[in-house]
N, C-alpha and C positions, 0 to 999 in steps of 0.2 A: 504494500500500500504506500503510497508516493508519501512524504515525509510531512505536507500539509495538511492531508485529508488526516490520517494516523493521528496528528497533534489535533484536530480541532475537536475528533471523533470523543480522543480519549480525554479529554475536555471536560464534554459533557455529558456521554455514555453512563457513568455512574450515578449520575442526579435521579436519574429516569431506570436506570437499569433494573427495578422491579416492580417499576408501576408502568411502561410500556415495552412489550415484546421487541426485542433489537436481531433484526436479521442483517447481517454483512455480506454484500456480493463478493467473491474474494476474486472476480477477474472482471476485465473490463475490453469493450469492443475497439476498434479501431473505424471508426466510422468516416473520420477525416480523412484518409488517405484515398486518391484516385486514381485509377480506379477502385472500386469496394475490396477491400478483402478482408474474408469472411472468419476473421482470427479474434481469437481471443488474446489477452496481457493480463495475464497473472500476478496481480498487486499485494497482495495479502493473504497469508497464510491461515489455517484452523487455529491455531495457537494464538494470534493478532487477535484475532475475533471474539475467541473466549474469554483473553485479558482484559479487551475492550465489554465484557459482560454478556454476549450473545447469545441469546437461546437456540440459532440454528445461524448455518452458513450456506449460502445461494452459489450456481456457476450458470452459466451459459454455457451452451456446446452446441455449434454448426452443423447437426446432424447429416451426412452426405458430402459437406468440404473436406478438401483432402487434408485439413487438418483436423479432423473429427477425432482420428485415435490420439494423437498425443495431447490433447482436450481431457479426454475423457481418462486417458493416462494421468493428468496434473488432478483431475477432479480424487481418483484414487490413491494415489499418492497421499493428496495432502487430506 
């Protein structure tokens, strides 16, 4: 998780961390780039998201792009 987001999350995560559900994406799209490619960027780890108080952690996976397996490879892994 890019060193802004991380700081501001872990911030305030805790004020709220048992009065509302905190789910964490732990990758993120590349939408800017062009033409599209249909990848994900792996910012934040399971471990990141738990210390940040998280009930569950979210991924994206391009299901069919030829980067599907090592997606789903990073989803299991971490």
């Amino acid at each position: 998780m890019d060193e802004s987001c991380l700081g501001l999350l872990g911030s305030v995560c805790r004020r709220y961390a048992h009065k509302i559900p905190f789910i964490v994406k732990i990758n993120h799209n590349e939408m800017l780039t062009y033409p599209t490619i249909y990848d994900q960027t792996l910012f934040a780890s399971v471990e990141q998201a738990f210390d940040l108080g998280a009930v569950a952690v979210g991924a994206t996976v391009y299901y069919g792009s030829a980067e599907c397996r090592r997606q789903l490879g990073w989803c299991v892994e971490r």
